[in-house]
C-alpha positions as CSV (number, residue, x, y, z in Angstrom):
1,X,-4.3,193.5,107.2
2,X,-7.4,195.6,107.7
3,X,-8.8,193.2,110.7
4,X,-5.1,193.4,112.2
5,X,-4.9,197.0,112.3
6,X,-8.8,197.9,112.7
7,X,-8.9,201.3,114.8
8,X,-11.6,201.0,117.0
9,X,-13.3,204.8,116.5
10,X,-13.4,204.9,112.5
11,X,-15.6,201.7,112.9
12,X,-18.3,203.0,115.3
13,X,-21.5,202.1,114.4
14,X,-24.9,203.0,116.4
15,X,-25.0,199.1,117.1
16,X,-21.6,199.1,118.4
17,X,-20.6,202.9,119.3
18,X,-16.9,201.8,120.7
19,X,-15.9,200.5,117.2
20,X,-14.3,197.5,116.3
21,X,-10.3,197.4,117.2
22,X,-8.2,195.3,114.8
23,X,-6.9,191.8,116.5
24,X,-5.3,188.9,115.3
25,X,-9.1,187.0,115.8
26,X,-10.2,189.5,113.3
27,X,-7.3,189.0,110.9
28,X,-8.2,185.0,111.1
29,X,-12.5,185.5,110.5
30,X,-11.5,187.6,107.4
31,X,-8.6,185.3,106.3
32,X,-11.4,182.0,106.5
33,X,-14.1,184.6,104.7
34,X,-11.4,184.9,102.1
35,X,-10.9,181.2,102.0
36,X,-14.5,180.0,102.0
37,X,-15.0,182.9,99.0
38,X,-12.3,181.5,96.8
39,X,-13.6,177.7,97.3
40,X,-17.2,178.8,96.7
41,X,-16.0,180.8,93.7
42,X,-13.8,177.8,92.6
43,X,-17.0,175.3,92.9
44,X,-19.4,177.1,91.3
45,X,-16.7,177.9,88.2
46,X,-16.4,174.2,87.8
47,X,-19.6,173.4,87.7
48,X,-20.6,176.2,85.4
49,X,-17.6,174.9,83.0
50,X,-19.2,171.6,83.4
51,X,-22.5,172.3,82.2
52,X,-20.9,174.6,79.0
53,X,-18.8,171.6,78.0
54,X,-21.9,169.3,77.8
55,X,-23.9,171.6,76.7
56,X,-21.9,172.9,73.5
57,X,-18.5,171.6,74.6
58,X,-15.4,173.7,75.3
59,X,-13.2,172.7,72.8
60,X,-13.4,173.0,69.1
61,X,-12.8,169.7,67.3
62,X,-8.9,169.1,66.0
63,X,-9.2,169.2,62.5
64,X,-11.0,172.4,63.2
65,X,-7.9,173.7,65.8
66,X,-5.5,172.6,62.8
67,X,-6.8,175.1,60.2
68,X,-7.2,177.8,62.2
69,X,-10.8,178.9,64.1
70,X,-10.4,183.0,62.2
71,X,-11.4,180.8,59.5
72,X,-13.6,178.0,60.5
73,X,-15.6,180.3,62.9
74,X,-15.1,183.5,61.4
75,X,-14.9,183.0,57.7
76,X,-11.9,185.3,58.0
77,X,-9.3,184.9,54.8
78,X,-6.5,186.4,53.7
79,X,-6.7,188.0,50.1
């Protein structure tokens, strides 16, 4: 809501001394920064997973899952 209730003298700037009142245009370029941040954010994620998984794979193998990864990756037992 900080674009909808912007108040114009807490925003002056030396490039724009009146300030920048809060409208609903304001509201809508934020909420679309917001959007466009979230789909970027969403892509990249993806693509990074991607690259991991063929890389050196997500997932650990089933037979691995079954026993338990404290002790197949960690060598963790109980005494």
């Amino acid at each position: 809501m900080v674009g909808f209730l912007a108040y114009g003298p807490l925003s002056a700037t030396t490039a724009a001394p009146e300030g920048i009142s809060g409208s609903m245009e304001q509201l809508i370029k934020q909420c679309t920064a917001v959007g466009a941040t979230m789909i970027f954010t969403a892509i990249g994620t993806f693509i990074l997973l991607k690259i991991t998984d063929l890389v050196i794979g997500l997932r650990v193998s089933e037979e691995e899952e079954r026993e338990g990864l404290d002790v197949t990756l960690h060598g963790e037992r109980l005494n």
